[in-house]
N, C-alpha and C positions, 0 to 999 in steps of 0.2 A: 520450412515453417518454424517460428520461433516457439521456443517451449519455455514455460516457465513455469519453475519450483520455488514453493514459499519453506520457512522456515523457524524455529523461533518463537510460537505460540506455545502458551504456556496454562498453569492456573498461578493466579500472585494475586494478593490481597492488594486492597485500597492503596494506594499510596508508592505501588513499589514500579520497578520501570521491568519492559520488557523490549527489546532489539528484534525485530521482525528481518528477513532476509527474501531477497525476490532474485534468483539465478536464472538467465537466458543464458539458452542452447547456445545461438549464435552471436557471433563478434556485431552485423549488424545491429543487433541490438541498441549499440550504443548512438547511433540515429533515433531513437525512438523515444515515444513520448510515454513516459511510466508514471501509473498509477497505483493506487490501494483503496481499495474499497471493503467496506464491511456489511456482513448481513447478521441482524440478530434474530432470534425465533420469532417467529412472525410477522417479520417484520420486510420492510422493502430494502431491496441490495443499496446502497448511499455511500457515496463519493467520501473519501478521509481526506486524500491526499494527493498531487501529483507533479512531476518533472519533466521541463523540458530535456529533448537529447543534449541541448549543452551544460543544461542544469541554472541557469540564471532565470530563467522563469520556474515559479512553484506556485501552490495553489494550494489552499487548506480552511477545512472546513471549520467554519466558528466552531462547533463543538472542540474541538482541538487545537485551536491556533495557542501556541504556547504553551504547549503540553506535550506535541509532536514531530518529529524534525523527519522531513525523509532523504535524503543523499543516495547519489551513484559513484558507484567504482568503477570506471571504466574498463580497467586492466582486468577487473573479475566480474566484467559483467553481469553487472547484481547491484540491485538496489534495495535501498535498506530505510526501514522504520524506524525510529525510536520513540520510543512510547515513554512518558515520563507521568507522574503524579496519576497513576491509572486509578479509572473511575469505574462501579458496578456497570453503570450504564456504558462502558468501554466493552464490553463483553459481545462477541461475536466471530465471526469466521470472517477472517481477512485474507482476501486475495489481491492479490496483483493483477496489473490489465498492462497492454501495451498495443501503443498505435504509430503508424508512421508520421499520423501529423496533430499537432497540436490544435484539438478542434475546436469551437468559442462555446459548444457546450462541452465540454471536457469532463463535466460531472455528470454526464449520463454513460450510464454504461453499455448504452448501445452503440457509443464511439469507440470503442476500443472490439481490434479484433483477435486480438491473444490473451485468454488468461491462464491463472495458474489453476490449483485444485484447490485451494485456501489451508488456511491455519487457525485452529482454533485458538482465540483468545478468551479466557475466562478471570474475572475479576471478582473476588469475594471481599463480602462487606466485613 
């Protein structure tokens, strides 16, 4: 079973970047379809981000399109965020998802059967 550990969450004011990290157990891994998603307080878990296993297909959420980059390192099995020009309303616990296949809802998070434990992100105004 893959396991996955997030990384990287921080507290950074308005404007600053923070690099999130998503490390699978297994080499498998790199078949898979990775995501990141976020939950803020009270709010409902929502799709950020995700990647094909080859990585030529990505997907990203208008809140973020141009503000967020996610890439995979295959060698270190780990996929990784980058968070740029962070915004208050950026603020929430980001985990990672992973599935073996790229599903045409991809932004629900009932497609995905691996997550991590999340990473707090916190952005002060």
């Amino acid at each position: 079973q893959v396991q996955l550990v997030e990384s990287g969450g921080g507290l950074v004011q308005t404007g600053d970047s923070l690099r999130l990290s998503c490390a699978a157990s297994e080499r498998t891994f790199n078949s898979y379809v990775m995501s990141w998603f976020r939950q803020a307080p009270g709010k409902e878990r929502e799709f950020v981000v995700g990647i094909s296993w080859s990585g030529n297909r990505r997907a990203y959420a208008d809140a973020v399109k141009g503000r967020f980059t996610i890439s995979r390192d295959t060698a270190k099995n780990t996929v990784y965020l980058q968070m740029n020009s962070l915004k208050p309303e950026d603020t929430a616990v980001y985990s990672c998802a992973a599935d073996e296949r790229w599903s045409s809802e991809y932004f629900k998070p009932s497609e995905y059967h691996y997550w991590g434990q999340g990473t707090q992100v916190t952005v002060s105004s």
